[in-house]
C-alpha positions in Angstrom: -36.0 -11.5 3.9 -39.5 -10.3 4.7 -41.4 -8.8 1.4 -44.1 -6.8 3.2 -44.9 -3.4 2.5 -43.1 -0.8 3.8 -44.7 1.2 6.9 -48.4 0.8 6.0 -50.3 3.9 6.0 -47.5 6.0 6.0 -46.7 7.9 2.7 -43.9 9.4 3.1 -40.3 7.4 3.9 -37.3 9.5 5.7 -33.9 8.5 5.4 -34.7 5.2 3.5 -35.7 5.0 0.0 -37.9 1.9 1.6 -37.0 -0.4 -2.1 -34.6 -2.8 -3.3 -34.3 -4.6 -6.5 -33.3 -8.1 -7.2 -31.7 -9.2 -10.6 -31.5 -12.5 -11.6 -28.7 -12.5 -14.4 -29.6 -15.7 -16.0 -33.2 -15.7 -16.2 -32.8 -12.2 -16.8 -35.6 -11.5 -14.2 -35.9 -7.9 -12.9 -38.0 -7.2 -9.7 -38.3 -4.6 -6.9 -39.4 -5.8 -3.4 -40.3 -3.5 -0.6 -38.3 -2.8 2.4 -39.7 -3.8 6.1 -40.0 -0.9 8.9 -38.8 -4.4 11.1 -35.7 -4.8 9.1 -34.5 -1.5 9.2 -35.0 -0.7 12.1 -33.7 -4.0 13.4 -30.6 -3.5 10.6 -30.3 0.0 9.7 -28.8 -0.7 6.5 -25.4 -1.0 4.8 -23.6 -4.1 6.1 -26.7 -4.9 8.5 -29.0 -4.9 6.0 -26.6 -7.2 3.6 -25.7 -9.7 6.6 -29.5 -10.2 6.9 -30.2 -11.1 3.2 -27.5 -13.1 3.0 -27.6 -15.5 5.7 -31.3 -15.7 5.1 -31.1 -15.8 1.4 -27.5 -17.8 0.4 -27.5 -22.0 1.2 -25.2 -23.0 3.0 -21.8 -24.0 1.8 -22.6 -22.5 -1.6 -19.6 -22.0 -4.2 -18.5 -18.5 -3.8 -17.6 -18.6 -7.7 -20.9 -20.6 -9.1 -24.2 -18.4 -9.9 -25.9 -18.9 -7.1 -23.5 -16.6 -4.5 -25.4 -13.7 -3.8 -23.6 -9.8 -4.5 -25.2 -6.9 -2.6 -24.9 -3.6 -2.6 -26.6 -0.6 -0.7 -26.4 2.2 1.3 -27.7 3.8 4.7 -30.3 6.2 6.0 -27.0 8.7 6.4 -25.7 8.2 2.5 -26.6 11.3 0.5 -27.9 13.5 3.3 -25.9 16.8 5.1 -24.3 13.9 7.5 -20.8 14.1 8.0 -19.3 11.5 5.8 -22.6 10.7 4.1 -20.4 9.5 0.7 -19.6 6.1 1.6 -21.7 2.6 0.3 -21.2 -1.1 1.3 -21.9 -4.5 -0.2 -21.6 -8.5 1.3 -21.1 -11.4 -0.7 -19.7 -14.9 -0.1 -16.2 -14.5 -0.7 -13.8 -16.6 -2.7 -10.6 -16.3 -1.1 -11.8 -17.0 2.6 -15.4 -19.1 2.2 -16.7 -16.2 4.8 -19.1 -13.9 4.9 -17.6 -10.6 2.9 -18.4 -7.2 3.7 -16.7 -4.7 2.1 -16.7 -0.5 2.6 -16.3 1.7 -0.2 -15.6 5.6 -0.4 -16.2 7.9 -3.7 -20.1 8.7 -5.4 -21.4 5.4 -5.9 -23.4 5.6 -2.5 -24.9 8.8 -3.5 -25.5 7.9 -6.8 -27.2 4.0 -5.8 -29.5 6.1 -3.4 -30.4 8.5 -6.1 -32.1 5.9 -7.9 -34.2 4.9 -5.4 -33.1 1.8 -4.1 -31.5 0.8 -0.7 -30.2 -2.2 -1.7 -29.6 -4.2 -5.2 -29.2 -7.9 -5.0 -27.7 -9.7 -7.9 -27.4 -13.4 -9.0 -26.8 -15.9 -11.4 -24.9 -15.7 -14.2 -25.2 -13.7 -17.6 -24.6 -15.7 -20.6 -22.7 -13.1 -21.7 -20.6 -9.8 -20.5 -23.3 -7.4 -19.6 -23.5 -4.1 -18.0 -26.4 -3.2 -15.7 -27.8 0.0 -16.1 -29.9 1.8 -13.4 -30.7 5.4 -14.7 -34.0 7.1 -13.8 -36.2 4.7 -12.9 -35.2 2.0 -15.6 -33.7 -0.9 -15.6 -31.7 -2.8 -18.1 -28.9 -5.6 -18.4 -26.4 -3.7 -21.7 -24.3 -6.0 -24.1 -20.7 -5.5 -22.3 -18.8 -8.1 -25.0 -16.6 -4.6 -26.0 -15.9 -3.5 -22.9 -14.7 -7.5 -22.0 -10.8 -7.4 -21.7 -10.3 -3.6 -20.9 -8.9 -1.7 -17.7 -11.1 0.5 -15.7 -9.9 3.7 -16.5 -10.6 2.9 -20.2 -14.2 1.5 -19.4 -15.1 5.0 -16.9 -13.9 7.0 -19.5 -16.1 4.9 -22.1 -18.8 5.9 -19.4 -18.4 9.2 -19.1 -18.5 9.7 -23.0 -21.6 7.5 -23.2 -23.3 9.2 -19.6 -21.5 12.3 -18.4 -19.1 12.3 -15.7 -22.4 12.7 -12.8 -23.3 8.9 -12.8 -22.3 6.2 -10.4 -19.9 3.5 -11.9 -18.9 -0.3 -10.3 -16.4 -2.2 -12.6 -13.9 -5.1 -12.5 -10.6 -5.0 -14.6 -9.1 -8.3 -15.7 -8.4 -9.2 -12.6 -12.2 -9.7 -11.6 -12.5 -11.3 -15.2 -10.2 -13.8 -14.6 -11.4 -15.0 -11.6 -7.9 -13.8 -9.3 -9.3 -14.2 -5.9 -8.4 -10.9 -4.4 -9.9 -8.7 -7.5 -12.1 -6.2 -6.4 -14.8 -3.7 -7.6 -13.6 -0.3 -8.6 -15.2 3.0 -8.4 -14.5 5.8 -10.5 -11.2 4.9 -10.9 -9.4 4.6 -7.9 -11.6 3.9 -5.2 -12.6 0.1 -4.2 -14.7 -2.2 -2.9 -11.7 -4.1 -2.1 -10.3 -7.6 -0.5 -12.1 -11.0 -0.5 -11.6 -11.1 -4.2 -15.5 -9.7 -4.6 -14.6 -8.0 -8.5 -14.1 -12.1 -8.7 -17.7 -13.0 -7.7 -18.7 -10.2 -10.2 -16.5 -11.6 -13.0 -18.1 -15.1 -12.4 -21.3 -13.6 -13.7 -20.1 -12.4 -16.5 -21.2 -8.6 -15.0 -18.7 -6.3 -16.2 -20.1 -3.4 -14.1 -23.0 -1.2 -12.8 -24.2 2.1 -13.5 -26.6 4.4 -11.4 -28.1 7.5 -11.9 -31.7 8.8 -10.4 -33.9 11.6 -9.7 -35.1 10.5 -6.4 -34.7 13.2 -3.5 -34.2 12.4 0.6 -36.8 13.3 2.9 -35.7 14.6 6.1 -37.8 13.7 8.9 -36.6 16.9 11.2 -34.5 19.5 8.7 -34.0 21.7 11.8 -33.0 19.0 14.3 -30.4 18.0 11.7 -28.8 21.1 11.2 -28.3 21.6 14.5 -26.7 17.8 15.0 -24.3 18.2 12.5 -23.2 21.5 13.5 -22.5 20.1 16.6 -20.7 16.5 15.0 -18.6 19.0 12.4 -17.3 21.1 15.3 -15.9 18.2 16.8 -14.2 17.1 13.7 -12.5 20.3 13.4 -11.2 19.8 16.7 -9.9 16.4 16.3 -5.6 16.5 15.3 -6.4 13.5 13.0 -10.2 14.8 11.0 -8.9 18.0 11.0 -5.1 18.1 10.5 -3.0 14.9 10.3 -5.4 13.0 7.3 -6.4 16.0 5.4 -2.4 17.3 5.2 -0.6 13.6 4.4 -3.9 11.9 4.2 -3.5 8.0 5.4 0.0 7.4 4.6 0.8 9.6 7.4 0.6 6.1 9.5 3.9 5.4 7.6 5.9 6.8 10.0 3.8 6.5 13.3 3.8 3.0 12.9 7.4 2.7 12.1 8.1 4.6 15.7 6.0 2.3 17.5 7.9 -0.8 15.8 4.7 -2.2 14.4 5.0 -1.8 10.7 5.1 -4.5 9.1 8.5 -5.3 7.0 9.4 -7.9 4.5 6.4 -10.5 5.6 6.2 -9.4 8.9 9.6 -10.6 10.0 10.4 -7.3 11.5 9.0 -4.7 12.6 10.8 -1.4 11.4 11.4 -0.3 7.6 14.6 1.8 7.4 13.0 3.3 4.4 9.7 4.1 6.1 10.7 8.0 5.6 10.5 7.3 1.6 7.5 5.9 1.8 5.5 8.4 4.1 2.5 10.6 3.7 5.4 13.5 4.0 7.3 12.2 1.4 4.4 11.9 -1.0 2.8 15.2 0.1 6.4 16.8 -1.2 6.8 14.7 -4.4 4.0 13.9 -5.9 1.0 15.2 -4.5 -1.2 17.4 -7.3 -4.0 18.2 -4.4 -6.2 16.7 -1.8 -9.5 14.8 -2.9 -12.0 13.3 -1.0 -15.5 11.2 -1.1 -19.1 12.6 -2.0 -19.5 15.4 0.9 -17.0 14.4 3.1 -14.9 17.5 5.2 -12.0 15.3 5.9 -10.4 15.1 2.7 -8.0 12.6 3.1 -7.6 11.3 -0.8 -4.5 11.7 -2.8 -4.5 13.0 -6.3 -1.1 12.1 -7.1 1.0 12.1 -10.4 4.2 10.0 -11.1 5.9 8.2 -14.3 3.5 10.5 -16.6 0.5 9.5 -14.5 -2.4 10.4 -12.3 -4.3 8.6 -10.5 -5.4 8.3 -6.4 -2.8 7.3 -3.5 -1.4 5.7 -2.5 -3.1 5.3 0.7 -1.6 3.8 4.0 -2.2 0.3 3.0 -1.1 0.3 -0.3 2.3 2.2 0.5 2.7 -0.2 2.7 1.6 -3.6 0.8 3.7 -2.9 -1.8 6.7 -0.9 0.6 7.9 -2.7 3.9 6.2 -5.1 3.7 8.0 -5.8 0.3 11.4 -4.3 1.4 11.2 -1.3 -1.1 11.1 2.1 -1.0 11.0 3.3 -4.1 7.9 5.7 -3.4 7.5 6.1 -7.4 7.3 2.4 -8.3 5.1 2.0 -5.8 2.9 4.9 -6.5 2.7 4.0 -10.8 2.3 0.1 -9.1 -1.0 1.5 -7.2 -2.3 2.6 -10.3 -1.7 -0.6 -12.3 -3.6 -2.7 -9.8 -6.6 -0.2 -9.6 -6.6 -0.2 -13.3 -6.6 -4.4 -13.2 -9.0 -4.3 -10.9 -7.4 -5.7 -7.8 -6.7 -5.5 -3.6 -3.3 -3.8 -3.1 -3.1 -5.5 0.1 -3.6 -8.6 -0.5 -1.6 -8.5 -3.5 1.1 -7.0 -1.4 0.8 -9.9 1.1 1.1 -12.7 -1.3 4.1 -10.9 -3.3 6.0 -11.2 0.0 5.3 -15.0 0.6 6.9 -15.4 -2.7 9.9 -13.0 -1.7 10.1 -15.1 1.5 9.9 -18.2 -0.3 12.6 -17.3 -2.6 14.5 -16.3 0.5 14.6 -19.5 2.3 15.3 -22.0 -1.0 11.4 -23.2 -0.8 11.0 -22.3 -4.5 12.2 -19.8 -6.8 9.7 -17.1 -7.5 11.9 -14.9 -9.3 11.3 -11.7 -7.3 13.0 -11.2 -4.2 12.3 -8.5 -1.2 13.2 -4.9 -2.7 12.8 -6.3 -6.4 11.2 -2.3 -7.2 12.0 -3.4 -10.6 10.1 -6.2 -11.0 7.0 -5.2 -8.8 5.2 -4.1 -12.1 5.4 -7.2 -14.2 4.1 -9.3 -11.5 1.3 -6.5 -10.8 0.3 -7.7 -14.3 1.2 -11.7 -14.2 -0.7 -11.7 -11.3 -4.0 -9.6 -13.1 -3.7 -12.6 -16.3 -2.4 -15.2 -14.7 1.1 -15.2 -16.7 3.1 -18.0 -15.3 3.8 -18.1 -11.6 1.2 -15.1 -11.9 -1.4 -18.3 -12.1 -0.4 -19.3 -8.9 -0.5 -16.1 -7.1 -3.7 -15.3 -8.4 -5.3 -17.7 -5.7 -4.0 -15.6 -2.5 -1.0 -15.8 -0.1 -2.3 -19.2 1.9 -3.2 -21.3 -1.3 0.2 -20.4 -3.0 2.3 -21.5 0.2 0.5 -24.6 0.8 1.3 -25.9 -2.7 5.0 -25.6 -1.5 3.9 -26.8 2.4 5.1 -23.1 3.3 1.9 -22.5 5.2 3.6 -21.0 7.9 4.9 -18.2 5.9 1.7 -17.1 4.6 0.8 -14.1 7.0 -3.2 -14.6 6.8 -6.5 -15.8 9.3 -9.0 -17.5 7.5 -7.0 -17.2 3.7 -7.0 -13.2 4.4 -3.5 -11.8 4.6 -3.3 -9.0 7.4 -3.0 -5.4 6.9 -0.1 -2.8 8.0 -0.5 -3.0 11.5 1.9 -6.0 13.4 0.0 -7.0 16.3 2.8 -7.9 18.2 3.3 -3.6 18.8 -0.7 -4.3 20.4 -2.1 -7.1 21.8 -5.6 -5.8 20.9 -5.4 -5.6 17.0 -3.9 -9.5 17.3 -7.4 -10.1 18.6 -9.2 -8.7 16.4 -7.6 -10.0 13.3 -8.5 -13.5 14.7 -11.8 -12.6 15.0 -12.7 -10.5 12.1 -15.4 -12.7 10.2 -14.1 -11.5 6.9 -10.0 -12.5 7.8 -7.2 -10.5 8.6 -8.5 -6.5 8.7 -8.2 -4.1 10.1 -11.4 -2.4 10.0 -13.6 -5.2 10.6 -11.3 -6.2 13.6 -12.1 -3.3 15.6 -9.5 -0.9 14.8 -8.1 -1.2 18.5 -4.9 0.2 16.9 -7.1 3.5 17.7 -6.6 3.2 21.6 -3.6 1.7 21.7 -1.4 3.8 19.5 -3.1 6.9 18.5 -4.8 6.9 22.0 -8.4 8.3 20.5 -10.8 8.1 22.7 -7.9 7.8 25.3 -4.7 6.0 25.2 -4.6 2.1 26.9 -1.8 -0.5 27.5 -1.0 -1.3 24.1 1.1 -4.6 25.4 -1.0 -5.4 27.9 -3.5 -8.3 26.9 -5.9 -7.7 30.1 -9.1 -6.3 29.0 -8.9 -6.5 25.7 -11.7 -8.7 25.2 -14.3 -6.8 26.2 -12.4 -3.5 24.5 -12.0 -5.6 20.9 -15.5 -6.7 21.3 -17.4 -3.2 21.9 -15.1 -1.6 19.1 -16.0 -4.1 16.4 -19.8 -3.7 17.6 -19.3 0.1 16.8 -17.5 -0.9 13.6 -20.7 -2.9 12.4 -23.0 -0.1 13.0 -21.0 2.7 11.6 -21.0 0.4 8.5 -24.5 0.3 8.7 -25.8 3.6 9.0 -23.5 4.0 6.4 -20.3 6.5 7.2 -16.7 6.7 7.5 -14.9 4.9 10.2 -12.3 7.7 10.5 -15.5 10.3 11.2 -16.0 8.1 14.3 -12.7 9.1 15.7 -14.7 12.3 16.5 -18.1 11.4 16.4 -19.4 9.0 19.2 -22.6 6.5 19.0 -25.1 9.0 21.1 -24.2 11.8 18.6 -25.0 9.6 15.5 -27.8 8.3 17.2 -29.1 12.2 17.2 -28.3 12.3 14.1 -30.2 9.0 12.9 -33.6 10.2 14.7 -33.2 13.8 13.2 -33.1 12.3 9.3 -35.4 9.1 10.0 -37.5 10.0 12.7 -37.1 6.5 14.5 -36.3 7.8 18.2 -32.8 5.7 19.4 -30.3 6.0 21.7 -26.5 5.6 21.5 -26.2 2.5 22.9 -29.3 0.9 20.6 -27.3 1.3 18.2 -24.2 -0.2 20.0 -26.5 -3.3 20.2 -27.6 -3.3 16.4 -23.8 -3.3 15.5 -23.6 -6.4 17.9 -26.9 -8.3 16.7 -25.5 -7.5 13.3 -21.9 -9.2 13.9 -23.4 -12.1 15.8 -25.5 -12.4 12.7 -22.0 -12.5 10.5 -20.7 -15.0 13.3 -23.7 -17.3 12.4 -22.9 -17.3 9.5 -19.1 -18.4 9.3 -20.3 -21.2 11.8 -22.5 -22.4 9.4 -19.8 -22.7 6.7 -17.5 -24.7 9.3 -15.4 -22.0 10.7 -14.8 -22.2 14.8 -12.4 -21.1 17.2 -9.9 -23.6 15.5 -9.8 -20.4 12.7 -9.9 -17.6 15.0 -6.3 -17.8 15.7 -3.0 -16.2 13.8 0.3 -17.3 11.9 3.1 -18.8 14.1 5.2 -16.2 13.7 3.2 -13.6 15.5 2.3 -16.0 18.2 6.0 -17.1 19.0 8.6 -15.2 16.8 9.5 -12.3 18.8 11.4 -9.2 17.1 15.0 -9.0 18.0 14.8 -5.2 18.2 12.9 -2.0 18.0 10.0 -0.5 20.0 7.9 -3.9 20.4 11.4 -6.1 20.7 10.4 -9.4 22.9 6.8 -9.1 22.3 4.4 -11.9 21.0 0.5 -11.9 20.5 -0.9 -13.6 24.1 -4.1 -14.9 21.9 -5.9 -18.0 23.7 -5.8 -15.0 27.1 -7.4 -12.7 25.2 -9.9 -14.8 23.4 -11.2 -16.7 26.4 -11.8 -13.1 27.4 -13.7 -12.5 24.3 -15.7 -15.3 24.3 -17.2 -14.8 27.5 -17.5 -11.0 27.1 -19.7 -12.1 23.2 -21.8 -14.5 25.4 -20.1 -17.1 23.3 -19.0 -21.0 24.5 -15.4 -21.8 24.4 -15.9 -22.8 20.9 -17.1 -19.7 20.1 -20.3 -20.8 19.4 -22.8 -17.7 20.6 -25.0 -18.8 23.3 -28.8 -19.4 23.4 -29.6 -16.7 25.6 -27.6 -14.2 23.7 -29.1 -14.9 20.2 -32.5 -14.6 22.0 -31.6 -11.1 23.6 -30.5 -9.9 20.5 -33.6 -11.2 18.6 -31.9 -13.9 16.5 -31.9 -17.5 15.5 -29.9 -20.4 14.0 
């Protein structure tokens, strides 16, 4: 990454706080580095900026686990500011569960609170020699003694926080689960919310870095304070009139996609072998709204509101949301909305991805199922989804196993085929044999099965926003997949919800943008940045050894059709849709990107 100063001659920075900070854990070497006008503008920030640093920065085919992987965490120009959505933060690292590139979104303060202190982006490697906490709080910087706080849950660590800080101070930590090394923990913010999937709390735990804490002084400068008051009058309006910003996520928040996805028989159940839950109504965003809903909650400034502060078995915590109910609901056979509302709150607490989690308890359901091996839990086990929360968390017995994913644990049984996963990722609550366009995505999401980085094409062709297409239909979908996951990338970037986009299109953020930064661009230059920045990723994955040969899906979605239901006969018509893709991306049949396109988007190999 380029270390020249940022935007000679001029004094003051809008948008940007125009610094980062690097911190080398094991030499113990703490330095800030100046931010380039060409790298923001080229990368905006968020998941652009981190895709930049990392290619540049991390060798190629480095152990994800060893203390040389790279974490990063920043925000955008938008975090912090009157934006809609402005609360949300990003980070990359190598991940250990896939050996991809890993970008991750999270909700909550910790955006606002990062910014605060004056940095866009904090890189972090090496390895501590022992558990440490870093401490960013008003302009200082220092690496704590975290042997104490080695061992606990989150909630007990936050609260340890707060007592310490206040509860006004940004706070990343793994649980056990990061600590010991399951390759699906994740980060946690104040509680409940996560930097989740990829098993990045397990890069964090392999540096013996317990957590991070952030609080600052440092104020946003607003290029045009007028200009943006006007945007975002205009961008709110339009999220009042959208049925899903304005209604259906702030009333049952995301679990409302229980039941929608159930009519359109494409929710996932018991390890995607079909494609309706008969207990999807137990499970639902209605159901939780009625039973055990205390109020709505939602990230730093955001309208929307779609969090759950829910209480159950003497509990409160968040959720759960769509995913979650899912993971550990149909997908598991059960509908015991409690167990799996008290199981939510175990995993946050241990620190780990309630989908992936989900997805790799039902490869051991299924394997118990078929007579491959005795897991001792079996689909609709509610009973016993706690214990293996927690076997899973400290590697207790088959727990140990488990702990490595969904496609490790069925290839020591050569069970592969029952793992539901692209590239070691297991997929999220959308089967894409109910729309051709998500199966697409999921094979070409650099980070694995998801459903955010894979476009979200669920969007169009279920929920019909901006309009409603052919959701069997695999014609077009390329170039539809494509444009969508270029959106996805920018949105990441500037950094704000993806739901807020469901309202909000690229020429109104790009209004936005201008108005706090003052750099003049268009709707579609930013459509472009979000496609330099995924080629970028692409690059990337290529360089660890990952080609078309991993851009494809489990057997079962590509010739297992469902018996019954809504998307009865269906299959995912991939290798169509993909050649499509390919050639839409500018990419050979390899899906190698193309000279000419690297060189129209600025980049090289």
């Amino acid at each position: 990454m380029n270390k020249i100063s940022f935007w000679k001659g001029v004094e003051t920075v809008y948008g940007w706080m125009g610094k980062g900070l690097e911190v080398d854990l094991t030499s113990k070497e703490i330095k800030e580095f100046d931010l380039s006008e060409e790298i923001l503008h080229s990368y905006i920030g968020g998941r652009g900026l981190e895709a930049r640093i990392i290619y540049d920065r991390l060798a190629p085919h480095t152990d994800p686990l060893s203390p040389e992987n790279l974490l990063i965490f920043s925000t955008g120009p938008l975090t912090g500011t009157t934006a809609p959505t402005p609360g949300r933060s990003s980070m990359t690292t190598k991940s250990p569960l896939t050996g991809t590139v890993f970008n991750s979104n999270l909700g909550g303060t910790w955006g606002y609170y990062l910014k605060s202190t004056g940095y866009d982006v904090v890189i972090i490697s090496g390895k501590s020699d022992i558990p440490v906490l870093l401490e960013l709080i008003d302009g200082k910087v220092n690496l704590l003694d975290a042997q104490h706080l080695w061992g606990k849950g989150v909630e007990e660590v936050t609260d340890y926080i707060y007592s310490k800080y206040g509860k006004t101070i940004g706070n990343l930590l793994i649980g056990p689960a990061g600590e010991n090394l399951v390759k699906f923990a994740a980060i946690m913010n104040d509680k409940h919310r996560a930097f989740g999937r990829g098993g990045v709390g397990a890069v964090m735990g392999s540096k013996n870095l317990k957590g991070i804490i952030a609080k600052g002084k440092n104020k946003i400068q607003v290029y045009d304070k007028a200009r943006l008051k006007g945007v975002v009058y205009e961008a709110n309006k339009l999220l009042k009139a959208s049925p899903l910003t304005s209604k259906a996520l702030p009333k049952f928040g995301t679990s409302v996609l229980v039941n929608v996805m159930n009519e359109f028989g494409m929710l996932p159940t018991r390890n995607f072998r079909e494609g309706q839950f008969e207990g999807a109504e137990e499970i639902s965003g209605e159901a939780i709204a009625q039973n055990y809903l205390i109020r709505k909650v939602g990230c730093w400034g955001c309208v929307i509101q779609c969090g759950r502060l829910t209480k159950a078995g003497g509990r409160e915590g968040e959720g759960p949301e769509y995913e979650t109910a899912w993971a550990f609901g149909a997908n598991l056979g059960i509908s015991d909305l409690e167990k799996i509302i008290i199981a939510n709150y175990y995993a946050n607490d241990l620190g780990m991805d309630t989908i992936t989690l989900g997805g790799t308890l039902a490869v051991a359901m299924e394997l118990t199922d078929k007579g491959i091996k005795d897991t001792g839990i079996n689909f609709g086990d509610a009973d016993k989804l706690l214990k293996y929360v927690e076997d899973v968390a400290y590697r207790r017995g088959i727990g140990d196993e488990l702990a490595e994913g969904a496609y490790e644990f069925a290839k020591r049984y050569n069970a592969e085929e029952y793992a539901m996963h692209v590239k070691g990722s297991t997929f999220s609550a959308y089967d894409p044999r109910g729309a051709q366009g998500m199966g697409l995505g999921y094979a070409t999401s650099p980070r694995g099965a998801c459903h955010l980085k894979a476009g979200y094409s669920v969007g169009q062709e279920i929920l019909g926003v901006p309009k409603r297409i052919d959701r069997f239909s695999a014609t077009g979908k390329g170039s539809i997949v494509a444009r969508a996951q270029d959106i996805s990338a920018y949105i990441d970037s500037i950094t704000v919800c993806q739901f807020a986009a469901f309202a909000i299109t690229e020429f109104l953020w790009a209004r936005i943008l201008s108005a706090i930064t003052g750099m003049e661009i268009e709707g579609e230059d930013l459509v472009k940045i979000g496609e330099r920045i995924f080629n970028l990723e692409r690059l990337f994955n290529l360089r660890e050894g990952f080609d078309r040969r991993h851009d494809t899906l489990p057997k079962r979605l590509l010739e297992e059709s469902f018996s019954k239901g809504p998307s009865k006969g269906r299959v995912v018509e991939l290798d169509k849709m993909l050649d499509e893709y390919y050639e839409y991306r500018g990419w050979d049949k390899n899906g190698v990107p193309y000279d000419w396109k690297l060189e129209e988007l600025g980049l090289s190999r």
